[in-house]
LUMPA-944611 format. One record per residue: x, y, z of N, C-alpha, C in turn. Coordinates in pm, whole numbers. Example, Ala and Ser with C-alpha at 12.3 -4.5 7.8 and 13.67 -1.06 7.14 Angstrom:
BEGIN
    nc1    nc2    nc3   cac1   cac2   cac3    cc1    cc2    cc3
   1319   -569    780   1230   -450    780   1320   -330    780
   1285   -225    708   1367   -106    714   1290      3    787
//
This chain:
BEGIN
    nc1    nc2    nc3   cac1   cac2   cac3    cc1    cc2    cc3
   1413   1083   1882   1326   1148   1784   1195   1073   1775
   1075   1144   1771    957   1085   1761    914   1054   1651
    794    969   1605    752    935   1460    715   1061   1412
    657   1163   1481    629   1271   1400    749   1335   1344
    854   1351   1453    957   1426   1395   1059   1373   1253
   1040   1211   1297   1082   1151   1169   1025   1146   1035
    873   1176   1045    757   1188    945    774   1362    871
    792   1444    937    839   1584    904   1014   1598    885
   1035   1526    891   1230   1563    840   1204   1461    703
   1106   1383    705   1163   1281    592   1059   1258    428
    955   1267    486    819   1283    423    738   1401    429
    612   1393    329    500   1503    346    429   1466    447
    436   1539    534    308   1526    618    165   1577    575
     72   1455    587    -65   1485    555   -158   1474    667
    -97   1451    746   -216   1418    909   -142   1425   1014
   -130   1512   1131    -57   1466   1179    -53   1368   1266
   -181   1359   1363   -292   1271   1431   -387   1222   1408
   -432   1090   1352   -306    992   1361   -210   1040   1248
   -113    946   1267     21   1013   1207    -14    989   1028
     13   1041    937    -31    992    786     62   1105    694
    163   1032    611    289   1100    597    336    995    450
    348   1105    353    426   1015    228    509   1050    191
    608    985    111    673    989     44    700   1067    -38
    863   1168    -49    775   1272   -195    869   1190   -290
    809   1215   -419    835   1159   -532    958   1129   -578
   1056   1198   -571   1176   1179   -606   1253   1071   -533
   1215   1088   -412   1282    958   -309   1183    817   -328
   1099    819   -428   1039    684   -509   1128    670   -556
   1216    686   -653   1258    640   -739   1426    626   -738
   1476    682   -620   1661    676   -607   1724    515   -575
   1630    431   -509   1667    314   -548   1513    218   -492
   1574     65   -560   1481    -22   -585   1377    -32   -472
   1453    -63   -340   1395    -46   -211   1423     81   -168
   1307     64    -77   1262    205    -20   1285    218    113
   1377    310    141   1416    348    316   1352    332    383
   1302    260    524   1220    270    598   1202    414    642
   1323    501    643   1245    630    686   1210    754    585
   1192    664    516   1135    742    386   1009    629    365
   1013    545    399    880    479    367    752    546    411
    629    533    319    494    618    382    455    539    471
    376    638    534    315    605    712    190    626    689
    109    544    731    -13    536    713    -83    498    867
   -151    572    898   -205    531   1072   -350    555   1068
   -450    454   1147   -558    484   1162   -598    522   1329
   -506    505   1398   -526    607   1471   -374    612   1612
   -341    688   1718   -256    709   1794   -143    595   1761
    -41    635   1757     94    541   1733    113    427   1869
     96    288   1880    127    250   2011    263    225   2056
    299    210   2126    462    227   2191    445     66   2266
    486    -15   2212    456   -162   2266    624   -183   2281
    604   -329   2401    794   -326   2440    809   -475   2355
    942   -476   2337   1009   -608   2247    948   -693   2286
    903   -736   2437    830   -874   2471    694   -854   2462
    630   -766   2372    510   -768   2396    454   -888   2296
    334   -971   2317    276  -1106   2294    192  -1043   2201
    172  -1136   2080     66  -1162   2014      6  -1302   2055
   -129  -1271   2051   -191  -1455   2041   -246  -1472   1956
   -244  -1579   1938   -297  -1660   1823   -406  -1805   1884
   -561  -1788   1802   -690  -1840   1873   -737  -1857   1748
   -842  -1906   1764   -998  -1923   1724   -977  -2054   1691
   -994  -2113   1576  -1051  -2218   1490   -903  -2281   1488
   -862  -2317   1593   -719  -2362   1550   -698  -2479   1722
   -648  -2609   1679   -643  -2690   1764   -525  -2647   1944
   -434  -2565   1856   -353  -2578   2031   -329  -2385   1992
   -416  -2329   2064   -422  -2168   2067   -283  -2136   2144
   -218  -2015   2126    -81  -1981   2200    -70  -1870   2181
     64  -1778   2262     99  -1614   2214    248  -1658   2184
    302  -1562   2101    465  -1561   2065    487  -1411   2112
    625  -1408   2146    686  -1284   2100    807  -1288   1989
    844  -1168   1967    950  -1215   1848   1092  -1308   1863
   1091  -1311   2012   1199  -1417   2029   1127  -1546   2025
   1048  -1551   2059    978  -1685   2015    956  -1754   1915
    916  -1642   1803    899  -1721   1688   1033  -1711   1601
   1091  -1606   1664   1262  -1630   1609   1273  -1762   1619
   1259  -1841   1699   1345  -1967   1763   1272  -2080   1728
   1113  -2029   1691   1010  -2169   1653   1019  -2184   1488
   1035  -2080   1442   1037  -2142   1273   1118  -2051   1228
   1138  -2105   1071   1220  -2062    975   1211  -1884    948
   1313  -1824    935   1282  -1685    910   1298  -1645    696
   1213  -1583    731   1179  -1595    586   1208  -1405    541
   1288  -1324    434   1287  -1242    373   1214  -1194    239
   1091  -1158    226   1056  -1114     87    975   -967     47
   1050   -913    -27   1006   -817    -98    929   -792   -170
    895   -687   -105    737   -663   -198    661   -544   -170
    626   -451   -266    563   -358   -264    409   -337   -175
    434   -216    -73    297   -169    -39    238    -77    -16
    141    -30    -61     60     66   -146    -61     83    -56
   -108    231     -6   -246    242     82   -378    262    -85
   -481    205     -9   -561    165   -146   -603    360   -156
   -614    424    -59   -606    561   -120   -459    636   -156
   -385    562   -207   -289    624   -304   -359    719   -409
   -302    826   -432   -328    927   -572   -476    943   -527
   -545    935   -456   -659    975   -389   -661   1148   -462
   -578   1217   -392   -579   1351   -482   -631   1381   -653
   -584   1299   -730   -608   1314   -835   -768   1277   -876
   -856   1182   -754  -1030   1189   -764  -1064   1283   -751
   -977   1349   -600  -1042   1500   -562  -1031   1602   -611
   -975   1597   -746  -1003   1700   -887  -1089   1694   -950
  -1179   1600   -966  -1300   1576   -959  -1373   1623   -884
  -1416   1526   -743  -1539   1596   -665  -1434   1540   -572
  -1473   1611   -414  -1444   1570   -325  -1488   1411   -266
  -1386   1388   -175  -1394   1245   -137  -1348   1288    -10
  -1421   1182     78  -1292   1168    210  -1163   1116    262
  -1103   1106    333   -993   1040    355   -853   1212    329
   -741   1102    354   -646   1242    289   -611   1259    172
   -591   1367    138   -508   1357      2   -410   1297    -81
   -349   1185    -72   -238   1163    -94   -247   1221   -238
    -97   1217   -304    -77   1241   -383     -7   1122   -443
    100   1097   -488    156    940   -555    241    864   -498
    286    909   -301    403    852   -257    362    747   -132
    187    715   -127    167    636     27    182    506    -88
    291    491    -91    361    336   -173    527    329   -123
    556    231   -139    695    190   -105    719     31   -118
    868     19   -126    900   -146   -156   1016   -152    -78
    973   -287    -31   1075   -285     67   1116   -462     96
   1178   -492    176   1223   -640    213   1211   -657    369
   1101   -753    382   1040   -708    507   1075   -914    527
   1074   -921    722   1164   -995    711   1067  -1080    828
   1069  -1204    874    951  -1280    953    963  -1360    976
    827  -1480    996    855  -1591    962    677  -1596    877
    712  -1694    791    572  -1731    733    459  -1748    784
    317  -1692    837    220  -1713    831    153  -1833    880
    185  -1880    718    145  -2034    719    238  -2160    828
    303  -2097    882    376  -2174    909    349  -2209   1054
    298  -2082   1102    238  -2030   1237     89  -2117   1229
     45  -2099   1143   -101  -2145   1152    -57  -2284   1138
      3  -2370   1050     31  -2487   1049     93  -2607   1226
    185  -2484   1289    175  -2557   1385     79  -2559   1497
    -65  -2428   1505   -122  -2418   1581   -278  -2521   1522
   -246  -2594   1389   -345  -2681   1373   -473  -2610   1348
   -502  -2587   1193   -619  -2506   1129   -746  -2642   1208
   -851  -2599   1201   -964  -2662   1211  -1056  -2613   1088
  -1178  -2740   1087  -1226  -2739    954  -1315  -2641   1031
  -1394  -2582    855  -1462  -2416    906  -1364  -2338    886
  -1267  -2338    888  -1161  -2208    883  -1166  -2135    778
  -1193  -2049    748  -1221  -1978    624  -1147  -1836    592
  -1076  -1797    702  -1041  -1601    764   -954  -1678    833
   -893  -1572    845   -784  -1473    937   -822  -1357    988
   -794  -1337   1081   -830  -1197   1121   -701  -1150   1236
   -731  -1017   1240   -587   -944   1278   -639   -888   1322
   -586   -831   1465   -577   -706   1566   -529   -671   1620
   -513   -501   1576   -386   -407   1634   -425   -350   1755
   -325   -315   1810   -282   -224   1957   -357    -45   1950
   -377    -59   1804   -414    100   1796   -556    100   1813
   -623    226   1799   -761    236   1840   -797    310   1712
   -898    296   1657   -996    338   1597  -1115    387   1543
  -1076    520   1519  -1250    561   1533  -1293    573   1376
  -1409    487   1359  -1514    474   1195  -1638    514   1247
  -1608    655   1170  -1797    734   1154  -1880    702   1325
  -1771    740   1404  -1815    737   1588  -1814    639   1655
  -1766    557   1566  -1725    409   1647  -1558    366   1671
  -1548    374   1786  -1439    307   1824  -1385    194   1863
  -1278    128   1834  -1254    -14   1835  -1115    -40   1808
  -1059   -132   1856   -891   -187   1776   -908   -179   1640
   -795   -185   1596   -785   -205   1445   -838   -337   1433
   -892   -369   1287   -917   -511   1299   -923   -546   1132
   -891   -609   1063   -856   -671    942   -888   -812    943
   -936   -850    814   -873  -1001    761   -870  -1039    641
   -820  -1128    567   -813  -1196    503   -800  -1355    447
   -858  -1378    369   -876  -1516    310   -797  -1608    366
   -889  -1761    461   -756  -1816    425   -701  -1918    352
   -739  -1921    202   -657  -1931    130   -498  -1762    120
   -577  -1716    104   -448  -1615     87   -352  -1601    236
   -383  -1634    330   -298  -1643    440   -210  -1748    444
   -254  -1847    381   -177  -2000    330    -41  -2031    234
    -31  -1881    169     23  -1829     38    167  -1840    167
    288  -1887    136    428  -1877    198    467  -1703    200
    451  -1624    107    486  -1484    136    447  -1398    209
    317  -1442    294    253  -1367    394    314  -1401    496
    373  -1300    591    416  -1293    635    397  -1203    812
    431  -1283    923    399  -1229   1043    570  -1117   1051
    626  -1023   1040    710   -929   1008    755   -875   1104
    917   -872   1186    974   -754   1244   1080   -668   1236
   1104   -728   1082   1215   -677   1039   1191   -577    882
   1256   -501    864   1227   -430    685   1336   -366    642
   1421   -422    523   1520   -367    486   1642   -422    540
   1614   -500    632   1768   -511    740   1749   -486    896
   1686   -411    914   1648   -314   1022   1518   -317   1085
   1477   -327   1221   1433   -393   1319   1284   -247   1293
   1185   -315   1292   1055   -191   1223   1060    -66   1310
   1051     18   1283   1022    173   1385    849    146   1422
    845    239   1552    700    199   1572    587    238   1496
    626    356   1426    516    402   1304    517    295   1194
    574    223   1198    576    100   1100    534     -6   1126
    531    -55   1260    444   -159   1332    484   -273   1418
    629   -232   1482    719   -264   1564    604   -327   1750
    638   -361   1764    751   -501   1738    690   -609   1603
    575   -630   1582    513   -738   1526    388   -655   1373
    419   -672   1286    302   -676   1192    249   -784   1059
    151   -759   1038    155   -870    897    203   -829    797
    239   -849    678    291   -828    559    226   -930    466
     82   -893    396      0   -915    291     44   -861    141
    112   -951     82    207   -875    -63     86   -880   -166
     56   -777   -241    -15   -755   -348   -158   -738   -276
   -129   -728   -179   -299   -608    -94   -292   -511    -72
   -395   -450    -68   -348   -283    -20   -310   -310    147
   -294   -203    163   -188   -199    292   -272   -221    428
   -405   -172    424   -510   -172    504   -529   -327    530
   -472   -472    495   -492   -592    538   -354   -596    585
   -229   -499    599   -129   -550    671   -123   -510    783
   -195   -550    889   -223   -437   1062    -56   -464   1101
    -41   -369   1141     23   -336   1202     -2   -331   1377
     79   -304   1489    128   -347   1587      2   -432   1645
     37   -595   1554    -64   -708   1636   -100   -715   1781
   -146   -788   1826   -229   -822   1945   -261   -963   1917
   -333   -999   1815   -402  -1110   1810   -405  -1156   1663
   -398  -1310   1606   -449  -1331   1531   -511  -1418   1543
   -632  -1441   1478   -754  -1530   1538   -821  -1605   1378
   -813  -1723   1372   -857  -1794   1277  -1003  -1780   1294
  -1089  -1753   1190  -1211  -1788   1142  -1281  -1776   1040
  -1467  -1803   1070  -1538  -1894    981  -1599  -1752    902
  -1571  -1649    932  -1662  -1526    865  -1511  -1433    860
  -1529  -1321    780  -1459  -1188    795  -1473  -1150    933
  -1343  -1039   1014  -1355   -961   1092  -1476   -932   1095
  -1506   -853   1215  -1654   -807   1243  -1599   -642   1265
  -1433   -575   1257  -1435   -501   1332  -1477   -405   1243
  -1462   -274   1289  -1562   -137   1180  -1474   -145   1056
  -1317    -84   1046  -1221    -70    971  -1268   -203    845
  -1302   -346    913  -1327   -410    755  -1431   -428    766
  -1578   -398    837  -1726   -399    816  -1761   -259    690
  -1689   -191    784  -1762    -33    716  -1661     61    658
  -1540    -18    615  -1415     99    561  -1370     -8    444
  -1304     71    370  -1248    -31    272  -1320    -82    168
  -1399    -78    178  -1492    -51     22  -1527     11    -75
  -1529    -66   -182  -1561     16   -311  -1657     30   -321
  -1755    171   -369  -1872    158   -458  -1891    234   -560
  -1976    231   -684  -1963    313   -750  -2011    466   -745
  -1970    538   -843  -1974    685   -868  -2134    726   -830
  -2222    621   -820  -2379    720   -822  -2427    650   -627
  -2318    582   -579  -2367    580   -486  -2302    679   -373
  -2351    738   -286  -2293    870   -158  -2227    787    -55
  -2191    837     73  -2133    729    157  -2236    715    256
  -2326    843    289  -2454    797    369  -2546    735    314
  -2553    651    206  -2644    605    131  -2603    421    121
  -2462    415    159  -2389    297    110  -2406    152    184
  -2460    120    133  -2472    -71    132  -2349   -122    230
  -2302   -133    311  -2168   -207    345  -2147   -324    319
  -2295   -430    349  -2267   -515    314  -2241   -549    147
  -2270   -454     62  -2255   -468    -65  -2156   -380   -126
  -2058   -334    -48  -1917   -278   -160  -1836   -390   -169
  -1754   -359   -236  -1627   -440   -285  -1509   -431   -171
  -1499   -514    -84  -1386   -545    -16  -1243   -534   -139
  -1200   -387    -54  -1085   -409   -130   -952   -498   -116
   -904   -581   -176   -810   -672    -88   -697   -667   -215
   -688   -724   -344   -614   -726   -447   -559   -551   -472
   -430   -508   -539   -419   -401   -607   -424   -383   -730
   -455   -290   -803   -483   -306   -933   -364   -269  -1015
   -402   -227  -1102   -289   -189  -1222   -286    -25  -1180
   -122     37  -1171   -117    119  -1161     10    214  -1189
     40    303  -1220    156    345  -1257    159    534  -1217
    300    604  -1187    291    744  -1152    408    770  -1186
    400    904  -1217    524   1008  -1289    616   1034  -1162
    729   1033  -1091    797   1124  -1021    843   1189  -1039
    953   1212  -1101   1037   1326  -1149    981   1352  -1341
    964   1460  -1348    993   1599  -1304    857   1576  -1206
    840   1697  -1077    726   1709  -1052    632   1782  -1081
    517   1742  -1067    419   1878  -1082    431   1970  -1074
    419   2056  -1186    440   2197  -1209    549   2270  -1195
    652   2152  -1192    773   2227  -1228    834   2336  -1326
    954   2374  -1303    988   2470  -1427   1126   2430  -1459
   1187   2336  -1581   1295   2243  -1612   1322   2308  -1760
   1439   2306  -1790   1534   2339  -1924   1478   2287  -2030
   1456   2304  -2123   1428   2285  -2249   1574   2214  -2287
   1417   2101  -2373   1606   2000  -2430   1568   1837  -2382
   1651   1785  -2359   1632   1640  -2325   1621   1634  -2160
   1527   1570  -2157   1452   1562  -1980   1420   1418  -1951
   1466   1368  -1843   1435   1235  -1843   1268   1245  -1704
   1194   1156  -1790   1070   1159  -1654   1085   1007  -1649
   1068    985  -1508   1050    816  -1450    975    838  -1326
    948    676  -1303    842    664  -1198    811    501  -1206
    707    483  -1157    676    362  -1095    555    286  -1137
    558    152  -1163    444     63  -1223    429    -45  -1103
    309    -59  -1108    270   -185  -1070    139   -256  -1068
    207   -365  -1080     56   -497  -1169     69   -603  -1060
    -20   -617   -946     23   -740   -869    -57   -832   -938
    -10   -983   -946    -12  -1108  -1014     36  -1137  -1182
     55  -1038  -1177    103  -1011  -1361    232   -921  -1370
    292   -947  -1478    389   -866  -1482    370   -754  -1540
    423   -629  -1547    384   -502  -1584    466   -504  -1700
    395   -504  -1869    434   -556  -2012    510   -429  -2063
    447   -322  -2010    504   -196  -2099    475    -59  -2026
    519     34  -2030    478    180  -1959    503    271  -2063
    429    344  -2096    393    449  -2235    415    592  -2140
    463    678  -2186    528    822  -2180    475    887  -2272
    378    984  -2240    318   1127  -2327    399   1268  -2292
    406   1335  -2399    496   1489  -2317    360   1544  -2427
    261   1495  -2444    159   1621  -2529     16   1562  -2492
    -35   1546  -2333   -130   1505  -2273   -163   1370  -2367
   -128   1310  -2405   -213   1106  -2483   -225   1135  -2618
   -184   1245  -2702   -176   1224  -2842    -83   1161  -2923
     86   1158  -2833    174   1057  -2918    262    980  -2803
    283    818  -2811    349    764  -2708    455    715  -2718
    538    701  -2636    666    675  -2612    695    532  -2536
    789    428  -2580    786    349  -2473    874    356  -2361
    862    368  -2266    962    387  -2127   1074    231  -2146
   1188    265  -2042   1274    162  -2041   1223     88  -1903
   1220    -40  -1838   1195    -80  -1756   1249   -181  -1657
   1286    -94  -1513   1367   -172  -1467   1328   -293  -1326
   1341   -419  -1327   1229   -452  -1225   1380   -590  -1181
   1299   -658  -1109   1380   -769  -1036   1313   -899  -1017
   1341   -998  -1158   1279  -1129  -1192   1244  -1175  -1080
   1318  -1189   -934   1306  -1282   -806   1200  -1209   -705
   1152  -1076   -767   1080   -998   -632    937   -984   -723
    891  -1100   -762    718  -1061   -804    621   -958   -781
    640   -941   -638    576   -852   -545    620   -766   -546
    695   -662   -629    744   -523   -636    695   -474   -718
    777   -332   -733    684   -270   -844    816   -270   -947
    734   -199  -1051    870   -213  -1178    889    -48  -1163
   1026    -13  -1184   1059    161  -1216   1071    134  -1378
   1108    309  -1401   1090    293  -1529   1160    419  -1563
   1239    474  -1632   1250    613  -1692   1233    595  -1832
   1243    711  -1921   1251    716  -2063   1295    940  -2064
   1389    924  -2174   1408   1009  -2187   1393   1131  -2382
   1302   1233  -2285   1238   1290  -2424   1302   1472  -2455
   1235   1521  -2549   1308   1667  -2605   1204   1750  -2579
   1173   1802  -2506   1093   1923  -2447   1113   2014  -2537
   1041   2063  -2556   1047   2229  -2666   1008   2344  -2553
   1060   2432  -2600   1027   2552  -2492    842   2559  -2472
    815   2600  -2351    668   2617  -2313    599   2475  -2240
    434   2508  -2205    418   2420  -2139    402   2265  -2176
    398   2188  -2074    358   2028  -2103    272   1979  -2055
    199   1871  -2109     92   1787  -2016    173   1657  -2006
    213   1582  -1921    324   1434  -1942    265   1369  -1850
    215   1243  -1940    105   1124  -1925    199    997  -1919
    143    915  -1801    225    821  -1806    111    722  -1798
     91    584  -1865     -4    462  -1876     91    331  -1841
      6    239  -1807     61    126  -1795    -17      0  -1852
     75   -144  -1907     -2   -210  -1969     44   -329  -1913
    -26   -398  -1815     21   -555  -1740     36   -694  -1841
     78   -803  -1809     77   -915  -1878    -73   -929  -2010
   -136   -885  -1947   -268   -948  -1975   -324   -869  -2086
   -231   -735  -2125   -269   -648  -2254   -426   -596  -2155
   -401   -587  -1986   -473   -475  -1928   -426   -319  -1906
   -508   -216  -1972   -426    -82  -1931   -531     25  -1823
   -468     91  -1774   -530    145  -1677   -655    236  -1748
   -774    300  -1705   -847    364  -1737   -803    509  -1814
   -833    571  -1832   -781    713  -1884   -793    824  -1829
   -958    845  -1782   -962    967  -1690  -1026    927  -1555
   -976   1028  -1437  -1048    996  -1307  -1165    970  -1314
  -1228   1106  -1362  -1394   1062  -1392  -1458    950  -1331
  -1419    864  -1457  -1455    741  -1501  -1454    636  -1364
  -1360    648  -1244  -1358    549  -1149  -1331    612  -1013
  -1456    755  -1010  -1449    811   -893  -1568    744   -765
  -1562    750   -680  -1592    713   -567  -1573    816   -459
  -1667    795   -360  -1651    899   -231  -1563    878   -151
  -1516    750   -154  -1374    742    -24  -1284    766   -106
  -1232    773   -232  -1069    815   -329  -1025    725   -320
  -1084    562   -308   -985    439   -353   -960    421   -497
   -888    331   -475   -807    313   -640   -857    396   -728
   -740    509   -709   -689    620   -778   -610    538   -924
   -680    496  -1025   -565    432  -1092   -570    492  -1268
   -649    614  -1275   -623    681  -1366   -518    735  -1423
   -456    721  -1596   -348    793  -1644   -313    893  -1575
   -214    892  -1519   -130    995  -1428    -71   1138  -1536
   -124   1247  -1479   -110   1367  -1600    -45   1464  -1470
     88   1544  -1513    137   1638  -1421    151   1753  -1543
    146   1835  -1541    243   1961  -1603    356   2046  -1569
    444   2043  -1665    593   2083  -1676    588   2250  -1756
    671   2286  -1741    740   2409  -1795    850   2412  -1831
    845   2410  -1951   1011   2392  -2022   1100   2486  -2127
   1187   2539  -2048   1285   2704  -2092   1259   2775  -1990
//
């Protein structure tokens, strides 16, 4: 079976080429971790088909440069398991484009998933290949090809390296138990916990220590924030916001949008998440934000990097609903209220009160 065919038996398909496929809502929430073949697929461009011995190397700013394959680094360091939620920074993208249009796809609330993704540390890799001073980046490059606004190129990412230094980052070929499928980034990918997903490349090639960010298009000219009065032919690159952190965010799954459900007691749940903070509380509206409810919340003290679920259960009266779900992190931070307010032309962080409507009797 091919990734597409697995992407159409299991998920929504939103693209088919490159492949771009989520999650539908209900299979968020049936358990803590998330199936790899239910996990969302996110591709920036053709799926590569690489074999078990295929090499990553590892260069730049680093004293003894080398390539591994996964038996290699099986055998050179410690293998490390950690869980942790990851989220494409155009998640709920849909809900801007009720607003004005944006580019990118639509998602709706499912290019997220949590999972237990399995490796060896990062740091651990860089530690025996001997950082050199100047080192400042990481940078990553995938097997896939990419085309940004007519430019083509490998995938190419990076991040901090302080944040590459962090023990949970992770070089990854395992998720859940189970050895990655290639739409997932088999044989070899990174696993960046509490980034959007766009710094975890997938099927490596290279990782290369250095003194600046990537140069490639994907983190020169993609991945940025700007605000609502700026266009995208108008946009500064060097002056958006590298998106790298996730924000505060939370979504309804069940019931779904625009359903039609029994009058009476209805349970709605769904999903929070606050990376670096813990997620304090999740509030439940069944009358669009005029009276709130507190949700029950279920999360896992040892997995920081996940998200928290949540249900709460309320009394529907016959007719329609507006059912608002908010979230409030450690820090007594809550998400914004309306899209409006934090629209942008690419549909990143979608992190507006999540509003669906129900029908009830």
């Amino acid at each position: 079976m091919t990734a597409s065919d697995r992407a159409e038996q299991n998920l929504i398909l939103r693209c088919p080429e490159p492949l771009n496929a989520e999650t539908p809502p209900d299979k968020l929430i049936t358990s803590f971790l998330t199936p790899q073949a239910n996990f969302y697929i996110r591709s920036h461009g053709p799926t590569p088909e690489l074999a078990d011995d295929h090499r990553i190397a590892l260069d730049g700013l680093v004293d003894r440069p080398r390539s591994y394959t996964v038996a290699e680094l099986q055998t050179a360091f410690a293998t490390r398991t950690v869980t942790a939620t990851m989220q494409c920074a155009g998640n709920r993208r849909a809900h801007l484009q009720d607003v004005e249009k944006t580019s990118g796809d639509p998602w709706d609330v499912g290019a997220i998933g949590n999972a237990a993704w399995t490796g060896v540390a990062l740091c651990d890799v860089l530690a025996a290949a001997g950082i050199q001073d100047g080192a400042s980046f990481v940078g990553t490059t995938g097997a896939d090809d990419v085309d940004v606004d007519g430019e083509t190129a490998p995938f190419g990412a990076s991040i901090s390296i302080a944040k590459a230094l962090e023990p949970d980052v992770l070089i990854a070929w395992g998720m859940n138990g189970e050895v990655l499928a290639p739409e997932h980034g088999a044989p070899l990918r990174l696993v960046v916990p509490g980034y959007a997903g766009v710094r975890s490349a997938k099927w490596l090639t290279r990782i290369e220590v250095r003194d600046r960010p990537s140069d490639a298009p994907i983190q020169a000219k993609d991945y940025k924030l700007f605000p609502a009065s700026v266009a995208k032919e108008d946009a500064d690159w060097d002056r958006g916001l590298t998106i790298e952190e996730m924000p505060l965010n939370a979504a309804i799954c069940a019931p779904v949008d625009g359903a039609h459900i029994g009058a009476g007691a209805c349970e709605i749940a769904g999903y929070a998440v606050a990376f670096g903070r813990a997620v304090s509380r999740v509030e439940v509206s069944v009358n669009d934000g005029t009276d709130w409810l507190q949700a029950e919340l279920t999360s896992q003290p040892d997995s920081p990097w996940s998200w928290t679920q949540w249900h709460v259960t309320v009394d529907l009266s016959p007719g329609l609903h507006v059912l608002v779900v908010r979230a409030v992190d450690g820090a007594g931070q809550m998400q914004p209220e309306r899209p409006e307010a934090i629209w942008n032309f690419a549909g990143y962080l979608s992190t507006a009160w999540h509003r669906i409507t129900v029908t009830a009797g």
